[in-house]
N, C-alpha and C positions, 0 to 999 in steps of 0.2 A: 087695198093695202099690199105695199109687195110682202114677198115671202122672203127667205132667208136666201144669201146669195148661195149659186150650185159652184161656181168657180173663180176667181178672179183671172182677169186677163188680161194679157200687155201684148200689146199690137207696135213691133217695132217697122216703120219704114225707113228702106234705105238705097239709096243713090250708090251706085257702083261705077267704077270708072271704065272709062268703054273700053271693052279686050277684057277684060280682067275679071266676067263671067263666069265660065267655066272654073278657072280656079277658086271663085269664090264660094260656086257652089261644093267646089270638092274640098277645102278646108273647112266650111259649115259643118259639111257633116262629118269629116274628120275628129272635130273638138266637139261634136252635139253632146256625147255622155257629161261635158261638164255645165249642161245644164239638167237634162233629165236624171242624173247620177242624185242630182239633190234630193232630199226623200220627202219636201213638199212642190215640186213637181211633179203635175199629171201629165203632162207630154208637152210637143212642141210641133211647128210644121215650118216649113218655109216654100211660100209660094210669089215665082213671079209675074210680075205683070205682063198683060197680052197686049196691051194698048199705049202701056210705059216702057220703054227700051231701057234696060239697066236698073230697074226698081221693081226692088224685092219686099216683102213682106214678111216678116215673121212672127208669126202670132206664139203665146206661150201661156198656158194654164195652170194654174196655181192652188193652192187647198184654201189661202185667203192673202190679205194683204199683208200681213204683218210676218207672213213666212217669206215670200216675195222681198217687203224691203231687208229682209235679213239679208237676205240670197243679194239683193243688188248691195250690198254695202260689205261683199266679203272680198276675201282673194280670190276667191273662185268666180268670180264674177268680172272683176277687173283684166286676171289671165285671158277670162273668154272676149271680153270686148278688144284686147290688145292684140290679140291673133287674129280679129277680122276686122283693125283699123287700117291697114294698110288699102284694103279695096273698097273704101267707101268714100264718098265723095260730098255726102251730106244724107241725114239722116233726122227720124222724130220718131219719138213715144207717146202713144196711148194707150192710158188705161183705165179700164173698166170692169166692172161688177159683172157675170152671168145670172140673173136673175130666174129664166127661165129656160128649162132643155125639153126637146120635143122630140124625138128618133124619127128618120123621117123612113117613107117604103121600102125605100131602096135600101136602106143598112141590111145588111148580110143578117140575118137570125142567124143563133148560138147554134143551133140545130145542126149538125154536120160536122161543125166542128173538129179538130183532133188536138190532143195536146201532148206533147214529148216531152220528159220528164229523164233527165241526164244526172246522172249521180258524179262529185268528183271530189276527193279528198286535198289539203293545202300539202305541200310536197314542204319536207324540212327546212326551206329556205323561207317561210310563212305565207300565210293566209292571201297577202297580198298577191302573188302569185297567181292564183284563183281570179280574182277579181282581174288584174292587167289584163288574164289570158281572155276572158269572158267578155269586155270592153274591145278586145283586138276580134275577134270574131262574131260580136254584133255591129262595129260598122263595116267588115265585110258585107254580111248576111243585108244591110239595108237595102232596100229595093226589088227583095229579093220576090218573086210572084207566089201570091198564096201567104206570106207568112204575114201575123198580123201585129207579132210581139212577143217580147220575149223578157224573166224573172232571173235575177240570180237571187237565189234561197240559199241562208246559212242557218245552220243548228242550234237552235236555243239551248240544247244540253250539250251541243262539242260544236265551238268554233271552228273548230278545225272539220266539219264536214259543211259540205254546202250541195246545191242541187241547181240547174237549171230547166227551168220549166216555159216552155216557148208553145204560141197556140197557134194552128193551120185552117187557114181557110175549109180546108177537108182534106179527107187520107191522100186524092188525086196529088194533090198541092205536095203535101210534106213528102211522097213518092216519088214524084217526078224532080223534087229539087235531091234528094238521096242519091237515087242512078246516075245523076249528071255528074259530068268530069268535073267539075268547080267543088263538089261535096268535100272531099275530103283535104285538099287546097286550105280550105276556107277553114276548117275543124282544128287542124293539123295545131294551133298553139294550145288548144281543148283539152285536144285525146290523150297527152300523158298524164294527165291530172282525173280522169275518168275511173270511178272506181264501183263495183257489183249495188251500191244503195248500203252496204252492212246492215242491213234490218229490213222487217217489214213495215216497221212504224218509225215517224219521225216527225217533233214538231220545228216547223221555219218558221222563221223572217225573211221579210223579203229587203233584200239592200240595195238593188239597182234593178233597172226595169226600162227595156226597148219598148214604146210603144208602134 
């Protein structure tokens, strides 16, 4: 008897026009937050093919289907297909059930781990602010060695406070990308919104999330 599905997933293939590669992968992840932004996705990847010249894969993981077709029948979904119809040359969807997850040896254990926890307040101009800035500095941080994901957290009792919370392969990892000249680069739409935590206690939500 199967069990209850662990995810729903959609496996998009797609045909890209030759040259037009590179940019394709640099606008993907460009617009990715207006897919993982939605708060029934669990992540997404994009992987190309080694034996296909120009055909890409995008796979995307869902909480079930019925949060899924919401997501494909909105405006947020339409924007995202219109910004990567120009490089495509033919394309298909499938989708399926995850029935079953198994960790295989090789997954990193939690063990080592580190996690950095950024306090920052919405600056008089709102809330919004906070988010644009947090969105422009995780698709910097993509790809970045060591990092494995990253939360924006806002404050169930004061909207107007929020937190981000990012986890590191281990302290080496989050160390070694700090001292590098790109650190503060990369932070820089961050750091004026940065502010001491105001407390020692605080309950979040999480509203957007890099995996």
């Amino acid at each position: 008897m199967t069990g209850p599905a662990v995810a729903f997933r959609v496996m998009l293939r797609m045909e890209i026009h030759p040259g037009m590669e590179a940019e394709f992968e640099e606008v993907w992840t460009r617009i990715g937050d207006g897919i993982t932004s939605h708060p029934a996705n669990l992540g997404q990847w994009l992987s190309r093919g080694v034996d296909e010249p120009g055909v890409y894969y995008v796979v995307s993981d869902w909480v079930d289907e019925p949060r899924f077709r919401e997501f494909e029948h909105s405006e947020q979904h339409l924007r995202h297909r219109t910004a990567l119809h120009p490089y495509r040359s033919a394309g298909s969807m499938t989708t399926m059930q995850v029935v079953r997850e198994m960790a295989g040896s090789a997954r990193e254990p939690a063990a080592g781990r580190v996690r950095v926890l950024v306090h920052a307040a919405a600056p008089p101009t709102g809330p919004e602010e906070v988010s644009a800035a947090y969105h422009a500095v995780s698709r910097e941080l993509a790809g970045t060695p060591g990092l494995l994901g990253n939360e924006l957290l806002r404050s169930v009792s004061d909207p107007d406070r929020f937190a981000v919370l990012s986890e590191w392969r281990d302290p080496e990892a989050f160390e070694e990308w700090e001292r590098g000249a790109a650190h503060r680069a990369t932070t820089a739409p961050f750091r004026p919104l940065q502010t001491d935590g105001g407390g020692a206690f605080g309950v979040y939500e999480v509203v957007d999330r890099y995996a």
